[in-house]
C-alpha angles and dihedrals in degrees: 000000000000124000132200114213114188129190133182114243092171093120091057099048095255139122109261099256127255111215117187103178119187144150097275106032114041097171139115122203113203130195143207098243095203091054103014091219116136111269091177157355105206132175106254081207089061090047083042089058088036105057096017093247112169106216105168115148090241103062115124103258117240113239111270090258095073083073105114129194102308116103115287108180094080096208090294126196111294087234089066086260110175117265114236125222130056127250144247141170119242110229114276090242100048096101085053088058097043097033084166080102104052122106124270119290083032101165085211115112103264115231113235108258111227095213131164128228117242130194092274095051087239096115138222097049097130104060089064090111105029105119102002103103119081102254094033108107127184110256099203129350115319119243114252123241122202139174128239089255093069119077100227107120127219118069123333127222114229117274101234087041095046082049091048095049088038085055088051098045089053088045085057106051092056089073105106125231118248100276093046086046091060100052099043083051082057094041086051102047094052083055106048079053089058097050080039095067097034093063099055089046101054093027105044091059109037093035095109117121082199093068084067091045086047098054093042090059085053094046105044077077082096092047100064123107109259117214110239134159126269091037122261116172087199110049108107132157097289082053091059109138104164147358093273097061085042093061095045083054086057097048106026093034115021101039094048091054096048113036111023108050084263095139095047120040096324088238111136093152092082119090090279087204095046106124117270084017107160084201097065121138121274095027146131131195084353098269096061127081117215105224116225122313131359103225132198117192135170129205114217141196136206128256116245139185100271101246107201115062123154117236092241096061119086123201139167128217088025111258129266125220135199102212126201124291114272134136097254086058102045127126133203098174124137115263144152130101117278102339100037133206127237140198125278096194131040108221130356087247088064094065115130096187127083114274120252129217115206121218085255088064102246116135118227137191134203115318109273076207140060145183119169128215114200110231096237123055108235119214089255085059096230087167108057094042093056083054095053092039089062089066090052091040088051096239091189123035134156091294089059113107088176152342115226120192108195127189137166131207138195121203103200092190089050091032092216137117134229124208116201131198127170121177133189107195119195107207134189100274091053139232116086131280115208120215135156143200129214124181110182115183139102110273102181100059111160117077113073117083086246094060087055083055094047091043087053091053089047083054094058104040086052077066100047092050084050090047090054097043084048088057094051099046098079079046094070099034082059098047097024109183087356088070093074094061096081112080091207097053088042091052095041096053089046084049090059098043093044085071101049093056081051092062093043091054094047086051087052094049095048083060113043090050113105114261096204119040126181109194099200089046109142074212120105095253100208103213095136086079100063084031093061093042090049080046097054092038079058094057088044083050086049098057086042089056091048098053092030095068090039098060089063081077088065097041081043090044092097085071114091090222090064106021079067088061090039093053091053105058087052091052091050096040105088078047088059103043089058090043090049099053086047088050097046085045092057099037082055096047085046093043094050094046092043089053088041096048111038095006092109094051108022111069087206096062099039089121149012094263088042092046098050090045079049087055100043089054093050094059086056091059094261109124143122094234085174089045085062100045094039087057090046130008104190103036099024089070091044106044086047094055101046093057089050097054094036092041115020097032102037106012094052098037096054079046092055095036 
């Protein structure tokens, strides 16, 4: 049977000390609170004839409430595993008894330390393994080690040897008697059954290396030369500027694609309708269907008095300015020369789509604007004359924020859907800024006899998540607001939840997903909006995958082999916090000089976000050094240097020592 006795050392500028005593290890390792570096490793069996505490296994073990306010959660298991053992409070007057612990200058009588000289003269070193390994009990009381900071007279033990052996001893005493062992294996088998589960789940479906191929041959879309005048063999989408260079894509690279064989041998020539054609109408790369119409929408804004002028500045008429997209800007007026186009939609709070955020951070609703573009050419070539009439119409002008061209595909042999969105935003300082968009999974997922089995083992794996939950609920009714505290109990309950919003977005996204689907519709088919909700459901999936296997370190922490890891980290963990706050101080001051400094003319510092990723990257050895001191000569070279010593050469290093 293991105890716990706990004692507040608050008043001496200690931790409250955490003492696991059992058969086999019979020890207590006490630290300096201000500092957390090891003070003392001390016999329980010399405290136990100090103070006359009676410490026998078989002592009747005090109600959990008599804890005061020493640590309790003895390094459980990250999962929010239970903590074996029961509690008691060493006597008040113990540390008066045993003044060995007290702080330095301590006017209490100090107790002799029995040590033992190592190579270096340092002391103490060979007692490092003594009682660490399961089946090695300590035959007679073990020495105890202290550091020169302690008064304790007699020969001191290294700082950095008595911190690593304090580190293994603690390491140590997290191994669990018989009967705990027992019940964490248990613990541990029904949750090697739940990741188990998880990863076949998320992993048998999604495990095809063709999805990636799929989506690539959607995607090199963007990758094809677009025709331009004057001439330029390297413009493709991702080199759009204007409008100008946006409607030569549309005509010269997308139509083409789409419509004339050009993505699969450029032949249109050959009976497009012949059996086994790879020409046939509506589709792409010869194997992939184009499902209903290909659309190609706008969102606008309305022109305003520009509001802030300054007074030097002398203009007549007054000027007029095109904000930002938002909903409160939006129009949804008529306009076009000669035909003109009108809205689809009434108001942006009347999208039914899934909203979409830019690279450059703007959100965006459903296109205010449509034109559709039927999936098949016809002989009278209606296609590619609405393409060449958007140019005429003026399509764009100065009220349009940005263009979207959106297209779905089916691949019947891979029996997954692509979902394709390019977009072309005009923002206030002009010219055009090219972006897109490719979602790549099986939206339509229960039908084969496989996706019932899978469903099943969903199923049982939603039980499990609400099993566990179950188990931590009187938890926290125990430990209320204290039961945050603990990092491993707050990751493991997000854990939980966070599958539980993954289920209610899969059940959103079952039913948001189109039941009927023509594929040859002349309709806009919106598949892009499930397909972005399965996708994000994904992400949250991914997370999940991440912490899920994690959290075996915690259920596997009763091992010596990996309480010692476990222990570590602990230990480490008040060190990291402050490094962590210098390191985010300095990656802000960087962030916001580098911005200052090169943000107008380098696209990787435009603003405060882009300019930290920029960072992060740099201390991995991936920078532009010549983009810096071609910006700026004098300060480029500077700025750049003073990051790499302060960051690269000192931060990383204390991280890594």
């Amino acid at each position: 049977m293991a105890h716990r006795y706990v004692s507040d050392l608050s008043e001496d500028g200690m931790e409250s000390v955490d003492l696991k005593i059992n058969a086999t290890k019979r020890f207590m390792v006490v630290r300096d609170a201000d500092t957390g570096r090891t003070l003392g490793i001390e016999s329980v069996d010399r405290i136990a004839a100090e103070i006359g505490l009676d410490v026998s296994d078989d002592e009747e073990p005090a109600s959990a409430s008599a804890v005061g306010r020493g640590r309790t959660d003895g390094g459980g298991a990250a999962g929010g595993g239970p903590v074996g053992g029961s509690s008691r409070v060493l006597p008040p007057g113990w540390l008066d008894a045993y003044p060995s612990f007290r702080k330095p200058h301590s006017p209490a009588r100090p107790l002799p330390i029995v040590t033992e000289d190592d190579d270096d003269g340092s002391g103490g070193g060979g007692h490092a393994g003594h009682a660490m390994g399961p089946g090695s009990p300590l035959r007679g009381p073990m020495p105890m080690y202290a550091s020169r900071q302690l008064n304790a007279g007699g020969r001191f033990m290294s700082q950095r040897k008595l911190d690593v052996l304090a580190t293994t001893i603690e390491a140590a005493e997290q191994e669990a008697t018989p009967g705990e062992a027992r019940r964490k294996i248990k613990e541990m088998v029904i949750y090697l059954l739940f990741v188990t589960l998880f990863s076949f789940i998320v992993v048998a479906d999604r495990n095809d290396q063709q999805i990636f191929f799929f989506s690539k041959a959607i995607e090199s879309l963007t990758e094809q030369p677009v025709i331009v005048s004057p001439p330029d063999a390297h413009k493709t989408f991702a080199g759009i500027e204007s409008a100008g260079d946006m409607y030569a894509f549309l005509e010269t690279t997308l139509y083409p694609m789409l419509y004339e064989a050009g993505s699969f041998d450029g032949d249109a020539t050959f009976p497009q309708n012949a059996a086994g054609s790879a020409n046939a109408p509506g589709t792409i790369w010869g194997v992939s269907n184009i499902v209903g119409a290909v659309r190609i929408g706008q969102l606008r804004v309305r022109p305003q008095p520009c509001a802030d002028v300054p007074p030097e500045l002398v203009s007549s008429p007054p000027p007029t300015c095109y904000p930002k997209y938002s909903e409160e800007v939006e129009s949804t007026a008529s306009f076009g020369r000669g035909q003109q186009f009108n809205a689809t939609r009434a108001a942006a709070g009347e999208s039914s789509e899934a909203a979409f955020t830019s690279i450059t951070g703007v959100t965006y609703p459903e296109p205010a604007f449509a034109v559709l573009l039927p999936n098949a050419e016809d002989e009278a070539g209606s296609v590619l004359a609405t393409i060449r009439s958007l140019a005429t119409r003026k399509f764009v002008d100065l009220q349009t924020r940005a263009v979207f061209i959106d297209a779905s595909f089916h691949n019947f042999m891979l029996d997954r859907q692509v979902s394709l969105r390019l977009v072309v935003e005009f923002p206030e300082s002009g010219g055009a800024i090219p972006s897109h968009d490719v979602i790549a999974l099986r939206l339509f997922q229960y039908y084969r006899g496989s996706d019932y089995v899978r469903a099943g083992m969903e199923i049982v794996l939603m039980l499990m998540v609400f099993r566990f939950l179950a188990l931590e609920v009187p938890v926290i009714r125990r430990l209320r607001f204290t039961y945050f505290a603990s990092a491993g109990r707050l990751v493991h309950t997000s854990n939980l939840l966070m599958f539980i919003v993954v289920w209610a977005i899969r059940l959103a996204t079952f039913a948001a997903q189109p039941s009927h689907v023509d594929l040859h519709s002349t309709a806009y088919v919106d598949m892009r909006s499930p397909m972005a909700m399965a996708r994000f459901s994904q992400d949250l999936n991914s997370i999940n995958a991440f912490f899920t296997w994690l959290k075996l370190f915690g259920y596997l922490s009763f091992m010596s082999q990996f309480s010692l890891l476990t222990t570590t980290l602990n230990r480490a963990a008040a060190q990291l916090t402050g490094f962590a706050m210098v390191f985010a101080m300095v990656m802000f001051a960087a962030s916001q000089a580098f911005m200052l400094c090169f943000g107008a003319n380098l696209f990787e510092y435009r603003n405060m976000t882009s300019s930290f990723l920029a960072l992060i990257r740099a201390l991995l050895g991936d920078f532009s050094f010549e983009d810096l001191r071609r910006t700026n000569r004098f300060l480029g070279p500077i700025l750049f240097v003073v990051f790499v010593v302060l960051a690269v050469f000192v931060l990383l290093n204390m991280f890594i020592a």
